[in-house]
N, C-alpha and C positions, 0 to 999 in steps of 0.2 A: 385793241385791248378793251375798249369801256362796251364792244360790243359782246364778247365775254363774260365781260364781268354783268354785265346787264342779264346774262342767260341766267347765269349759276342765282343772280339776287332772283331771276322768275322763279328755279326752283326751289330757293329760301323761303318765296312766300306762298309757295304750297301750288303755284301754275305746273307744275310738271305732275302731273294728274292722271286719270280718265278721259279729263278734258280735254287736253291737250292731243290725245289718239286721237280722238273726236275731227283731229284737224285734218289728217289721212281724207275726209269725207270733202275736203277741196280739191284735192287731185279726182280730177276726172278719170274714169276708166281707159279712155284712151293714152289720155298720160300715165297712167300707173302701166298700161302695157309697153309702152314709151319706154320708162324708166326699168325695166324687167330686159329689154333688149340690147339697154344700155350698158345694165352692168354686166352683161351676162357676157355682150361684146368686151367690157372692159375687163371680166376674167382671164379671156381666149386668148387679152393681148400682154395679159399679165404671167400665162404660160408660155405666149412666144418668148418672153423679155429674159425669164428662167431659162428657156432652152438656150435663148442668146447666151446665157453670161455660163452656159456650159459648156459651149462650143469656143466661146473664149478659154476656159479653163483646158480643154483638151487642145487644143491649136495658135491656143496665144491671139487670135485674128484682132482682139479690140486695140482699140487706139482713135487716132484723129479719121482715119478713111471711116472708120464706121458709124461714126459720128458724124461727119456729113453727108453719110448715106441715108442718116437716119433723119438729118432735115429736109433731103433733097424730097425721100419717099411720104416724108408729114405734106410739102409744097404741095407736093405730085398729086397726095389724098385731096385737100384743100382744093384743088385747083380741076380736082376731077367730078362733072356732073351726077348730084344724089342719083340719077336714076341708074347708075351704073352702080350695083352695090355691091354686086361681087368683087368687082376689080377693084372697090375702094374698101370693102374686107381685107383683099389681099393687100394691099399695100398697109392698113394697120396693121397687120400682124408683122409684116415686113419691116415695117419700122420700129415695131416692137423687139423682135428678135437682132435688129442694130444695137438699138437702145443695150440692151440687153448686154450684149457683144463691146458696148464704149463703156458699162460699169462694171465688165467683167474682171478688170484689173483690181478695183476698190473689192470686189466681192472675192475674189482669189487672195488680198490680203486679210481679208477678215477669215478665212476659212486656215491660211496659217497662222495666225494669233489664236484665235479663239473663234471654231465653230460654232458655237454657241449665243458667240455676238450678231452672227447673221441672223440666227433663227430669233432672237428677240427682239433684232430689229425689225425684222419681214410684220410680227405680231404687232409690234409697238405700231407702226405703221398701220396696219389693217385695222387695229381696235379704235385709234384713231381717225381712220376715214369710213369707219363705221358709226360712230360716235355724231362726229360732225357732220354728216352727210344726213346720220338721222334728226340731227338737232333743223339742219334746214327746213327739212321738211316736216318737222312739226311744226314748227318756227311759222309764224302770219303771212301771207304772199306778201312777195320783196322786202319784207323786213328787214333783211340782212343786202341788201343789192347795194346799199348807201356806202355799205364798206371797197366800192371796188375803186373809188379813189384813191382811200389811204393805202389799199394792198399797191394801186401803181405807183404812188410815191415811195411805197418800203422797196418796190423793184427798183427803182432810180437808185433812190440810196444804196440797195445791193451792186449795183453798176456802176456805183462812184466810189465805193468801196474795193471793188475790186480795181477799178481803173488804178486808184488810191496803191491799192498791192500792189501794181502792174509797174510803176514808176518807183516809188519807194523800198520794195522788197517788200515781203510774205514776211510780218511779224506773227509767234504763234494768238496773241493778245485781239489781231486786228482779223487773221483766219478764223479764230473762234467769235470774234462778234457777225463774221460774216454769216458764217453756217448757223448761228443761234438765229439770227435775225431774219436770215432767210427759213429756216424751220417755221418762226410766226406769220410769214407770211403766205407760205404755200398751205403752211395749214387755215389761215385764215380764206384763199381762194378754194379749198374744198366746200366752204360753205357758201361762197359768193356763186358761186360755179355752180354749187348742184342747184342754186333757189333760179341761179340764171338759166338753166337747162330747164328745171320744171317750167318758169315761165313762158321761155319760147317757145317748149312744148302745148302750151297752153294757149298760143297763137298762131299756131298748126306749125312750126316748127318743127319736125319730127325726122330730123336725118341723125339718127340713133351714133351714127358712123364714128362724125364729127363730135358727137358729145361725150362719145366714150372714149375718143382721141384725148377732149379737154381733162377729165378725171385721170386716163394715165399718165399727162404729164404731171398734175400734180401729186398721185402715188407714189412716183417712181421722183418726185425733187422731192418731198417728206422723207422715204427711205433713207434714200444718198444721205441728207443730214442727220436725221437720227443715226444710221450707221457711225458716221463718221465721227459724232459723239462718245458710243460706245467705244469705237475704238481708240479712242484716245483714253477713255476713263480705263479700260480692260489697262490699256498700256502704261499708266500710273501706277496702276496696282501691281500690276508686272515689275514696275519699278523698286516699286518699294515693299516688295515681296524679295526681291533681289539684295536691297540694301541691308533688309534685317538677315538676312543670308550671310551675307559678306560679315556684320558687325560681328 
């Protein structure tokens, strides 16, 4: 948070600028084509992840097998040498369209409530890791890197939280601190993530694959909890659209 709040005070006092564009002129050319490969990979796997969660909607397939498929084929990438890029192409998109396929149950419930909660999620999302993804990179080389501490201790806490759930039961109190706290954190690694990709691109780092791997896990854990926001608030209002019905 104080790294946050430190942005928005830069552009209270007039640093969000000219100047600031000015900053683009640190990314070297190689990097800025780096970064053009990356997202452009991490659209392709944002269309596999759509087709997944509609092959869920027509054949029911998601569940737990697709979800271990989909870590089995993240290993598989990971563990497959950069020079092979095609076969570690296919395997993102493959993991993608699992992914896809294990949220395609949450996504099929948003689409009976209210369609319209998915489509403002999908936005909320994108505007979102549009936002902070551009703040990195205008943002001073690693200025933001300092944060990947506290984002791994919000992971910890997300993990003792739900451990927490796992032995106690799912209170709605203690579900909703999860998913809120987890929303600040993944949004917090979109910016830790993109300044840490630009850097390591920046010390010839450059297996594109891998880095558009890291951005769609974090896309696709922002969506999942914003989603699941709305649908709960959609489902209140449902609520008590109902009650003044009834009265």
């Amino acid at each position: 948070m104080d790294a946050f709040s430190s942005f928005f005070d830069s552009q209270s006092r007039g640093r969000w600028s000219y100047d600031n564009l000015k900053n683009f002129h640190q990314i070297s050319p190689i990097v800025q084509t780096h970064l053009k490969k990356v997202y452009l990979t991490l659209c392709c796997a944002l269309i596999a992840s759509a087709f997944g969660a509609y092959l869920h909607i027509l054949w029911n397939i998601g569940g737990c097998l697709t979800t271990f498929a989909c870590f089995g084929t993240m290993i598989w990438l990971l563990s497959t040498p950069p020079y092979q890029e095609q076969t570690r192409v296919s395997l993102l998109l493959t993991s993608a369209v699992f992914e896809g396929a294990s949220v395609g149950p949450l996504i099929g419930l948003a689409i009976h409530i209210d369609p319209s909660v998915l489509v403002a999620a999908f936005v909320g999302t994108a505007l979102a890791f549009v936002c902070f993804s551009g703040a990195a990179m205008l943002a001073r080389r690693r200025e933001y890197l300092y944060l990947g501490g506290f984002l791994s201790s919000g992971v910890s806490m997300l993990l003792w939280l739900h451990f927490a759930s796992s032995i106690f039961g799912v209170s709605t109190a203690l579900f909703m601190t999860e998913i809120y706290l987890g929303l600040l954190v993944f949004v917090g690694y979109m910016v830790v993530d993109t300044q840490d990709i630009i850097e390591k691109a920046h010390l010839g780092d450059l297996d594109y694959v891998k880095h558009a791997l890291t951005l769609f896990t974090d896309f696709v854990a922002v969506f999942i909890r914003i989603l699941v926001i709305m649908l709960k608030n959609s489902a209140q209002k449902g609520e008590k659209k109902r009650k003044k019905r009834s009265d």
